[in-house]
C-alpha positions, 0 to 999 in steps of 0.5 A: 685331280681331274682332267678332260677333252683330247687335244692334238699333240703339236709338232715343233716344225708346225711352228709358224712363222714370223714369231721371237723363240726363246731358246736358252742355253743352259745356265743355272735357275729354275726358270724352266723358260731358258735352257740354262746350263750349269755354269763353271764358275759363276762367282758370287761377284757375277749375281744379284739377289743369287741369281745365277747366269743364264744366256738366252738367244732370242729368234727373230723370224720372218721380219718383212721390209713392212715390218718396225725396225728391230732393236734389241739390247743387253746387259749383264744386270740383275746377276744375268743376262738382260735383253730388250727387243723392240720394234719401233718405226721411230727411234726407241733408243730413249726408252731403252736407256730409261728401261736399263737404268730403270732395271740398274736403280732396282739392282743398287738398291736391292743386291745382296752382293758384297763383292760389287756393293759396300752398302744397299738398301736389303744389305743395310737391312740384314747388318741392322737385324736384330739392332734397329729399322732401316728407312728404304726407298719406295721400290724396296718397301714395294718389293719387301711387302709383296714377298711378304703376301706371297709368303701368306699367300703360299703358307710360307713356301716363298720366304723372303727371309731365306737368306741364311739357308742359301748361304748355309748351303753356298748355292750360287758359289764355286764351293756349295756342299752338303750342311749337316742336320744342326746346321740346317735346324739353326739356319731355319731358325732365322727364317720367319717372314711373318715377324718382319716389320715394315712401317709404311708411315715412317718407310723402315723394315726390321728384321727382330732377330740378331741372323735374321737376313733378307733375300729377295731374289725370288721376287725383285728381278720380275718386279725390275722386268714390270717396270722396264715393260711400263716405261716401254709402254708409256713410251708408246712402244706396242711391240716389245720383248723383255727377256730378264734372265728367263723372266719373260714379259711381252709387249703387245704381239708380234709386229705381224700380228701373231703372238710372241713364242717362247719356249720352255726348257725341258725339265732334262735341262739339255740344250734345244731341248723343249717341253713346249712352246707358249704363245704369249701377248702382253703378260709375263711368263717365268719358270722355275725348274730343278735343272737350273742350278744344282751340285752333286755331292756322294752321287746325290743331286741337290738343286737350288729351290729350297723348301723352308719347312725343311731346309733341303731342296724341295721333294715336291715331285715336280720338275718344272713350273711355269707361271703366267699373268699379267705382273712378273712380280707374282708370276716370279713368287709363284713359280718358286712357291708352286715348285715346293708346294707340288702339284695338288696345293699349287693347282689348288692355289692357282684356282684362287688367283683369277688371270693367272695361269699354270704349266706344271712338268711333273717326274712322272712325265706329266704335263699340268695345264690350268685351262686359260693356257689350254688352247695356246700351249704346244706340247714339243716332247712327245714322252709327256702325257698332257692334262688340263686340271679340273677341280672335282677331285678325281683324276680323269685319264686322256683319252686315245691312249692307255695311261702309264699307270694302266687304270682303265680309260673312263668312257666319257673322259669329262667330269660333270661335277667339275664343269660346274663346281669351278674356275677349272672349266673341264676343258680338253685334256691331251694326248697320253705320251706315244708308247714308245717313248714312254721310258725316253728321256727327259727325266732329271 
């Protein structure tokens, strides 16, 4: 894949100020937007939709006496934890109650959690599998027929009927562990997004087979951040942050005028620890990285993005994505998708998807941009080479530096043929990693 034009590798303290910085600590989810860190003992009781706890701690800098009054809230939603930040010169209390008990109808409806519901929508949905239809409200049959074109859209690398692989393995609970080959060949079995039936006349979803099971973790969580941002909108509110566990939506700009500044997690998954920082202003930003949660059994690491075609952990070769776009709703699919897809089929899909965009972290110490995040990304770890992805097939080494593998520098490092032949505009490429932190860390 092809790359072009050098751009300055920035520095974290040119950073200016006033602007909201994301920086998690470490938890556990594949959303490398948030440092998470691995939780103790996160219970099954304590997640929705097998999400797992993520603190993030928002920054707020430079707010002036001229600027709207701040307000911000959490709760502990959707398996984790859920702020809103506003800045609203009138009282926007009302419009936060709406947006959390907006995030709180989505969650009765659609968790996954025996512990803390006898009875929602997709529970009610995986105990009828195999026996008859289950009517679900708008918000379910929205969610369940957009997991499904994302499963079509990604030739089943976001599977929304996952379910049975995720419990085989316990990711999410005090105990997982290590399934034997049978086990996964049987839980595999029951994954199939493309039998499921939904019928928008009489608004029912059906899982054919008996073990069949619904999770839609993967998806529901970025739709609830859509809908608490609508109603902030409808409000009248133009300066917000919506932080959902790690999924990001802004609202507007910085009430100083600049954008909104998040970080994201590097792939090392050690705290204050950066891959770089996004500007943002009104779209949604979600990660998903294999820091976020994971177990070790016999000195091997198995994190929690799970590949259907195998039923092991992804292998992809990737360590963290980033995806960013105006619905989190498809920014959260993509993200997980991309991870198991790898580098050359997720910048291949992203090519077909017009106003989003791609941050990859590769384990080879790479950083993939597509172009509409060139000029507004800052590389902060200083070990990765950084690229811009050109589609004319040929990978296009950065100038101002030896690459690692050591092939020679091009001398005009800009494709011809990729200038033309694409979305993926050629544009700069960035700088190669500085030598000697060439074997640093930052590796998982």
């Amino acid at each position: 894949m092809p790359y072009t034009r050098t751009m300055r590798a920035p520095e974290i303290s040119t950073i200016s100020l006033p602007f909201l910085f994301f920086l998690p600590r470490l938890t556990s989810k594949p959303r490398p937007l948030r440092p998470l860190r691995q939780h103790p003992a996160v219970s099954p009781g304590n997640r929705l939709l097998l999400a797992t706890l993520f603190l993030t701690v928002p920054l707020l800098w430079g707010c002036s006496a001229s600027s709207p009054a701040r307000r911000s809230q959490t709760e502990f939603l959707l398996g984790t934890a859920v702020t809103i930040t506003v800045f609203e010169a009138n009282n926007p209390r009302p419009a936060l109650t709406a947006a959390f008990e907006r995030t709180r109808e989505i969650q009765n409806r659609m968790s996954i959690n025996r512990e803390e519901y006898e009875t929602t929508e997709i529970l009610e949905v995986n105990r009828h599998a195999g026996q008859a239809p289950v009517k679900v409200s708008d918000d379910t049959l929205l969610v369940i027929r957009e997991g499904i074109k994302a499963g079509h859209l990604t030739g089943g690398a976001f599977d929304i009927t996952i379910a049975p692989l995720i419990a085989l393995w316990g990711m999410g609970t005090e105990t997982p562990s290590v399934p034997t080959k049978e086990e996964i060949l049987r839980a595999r079995s029951a994954l199939d997004f493309r039998s499921l039936v939904v019928d928008e006349e009489s608004r029912t979803v059906f899982l054919p087979r008996p073990g069949m099971a619904l999770d839609v973790g993967g998806i529901a969580k970025g739709y609830a951040v859509d809908e608490g941002a609508r109603i902030l909108r409808e409000a009248g509110i133009q300066h917000a942050l919506l932080d959902y566990g790690g999924d990001i939506v802004t609202v507007g700009e910085h009430p100083r005028g600049t954008p909104w500044r998040i970080g994201l997690q590097h792939p090392s998954g050690e705290r204050d620890r950066y891959l770089g920082v996004l500007s943002s202003r009104d779209e949604s930003v979600v990660s998903s990285g294999a820091y976020e949660r994971f177990f070790e059994e016999e000195g091997v690491r198995y994190h929690h993005i799970f590949d259907p075609a195998t039923g092991y952990p992804s292998e992809s070769g990737l360590t963290s994505v980033t995806v960013v776009g105006p619905r989190a709703i498809i920014t959260d699919a993509l993200s997980t998708a991309i991870f198991v897809m790898g580098l050359e089929a997720g910048m291949k899909l992203m090519e077909e998807l017009p106003g989003y965009e791609a941050i990859i972290a590769t384990g080879d110490d790479r950083i993939i941009l597509t172009p509409g995040v060139a000029d507004r990304f800052e590389r902060t770890a200083p070990e990765y080479a950084l690229f811009v992805a050109c589609s004319c097939g040929t990978d296009h080494p950065l100038g101002g530096g030896q690459p690692r593998e050591g092939i020679a520098l091009p001398e005009n490092p800009v494709c011809p043929e990729g200038l033309a032949s694409s979305p993926f505009t050629n544009r700069l490429v960035g700088t190669p990693p500085r030598q000697q932190d060439q074997e640093g860390p930052g590796r998982n």
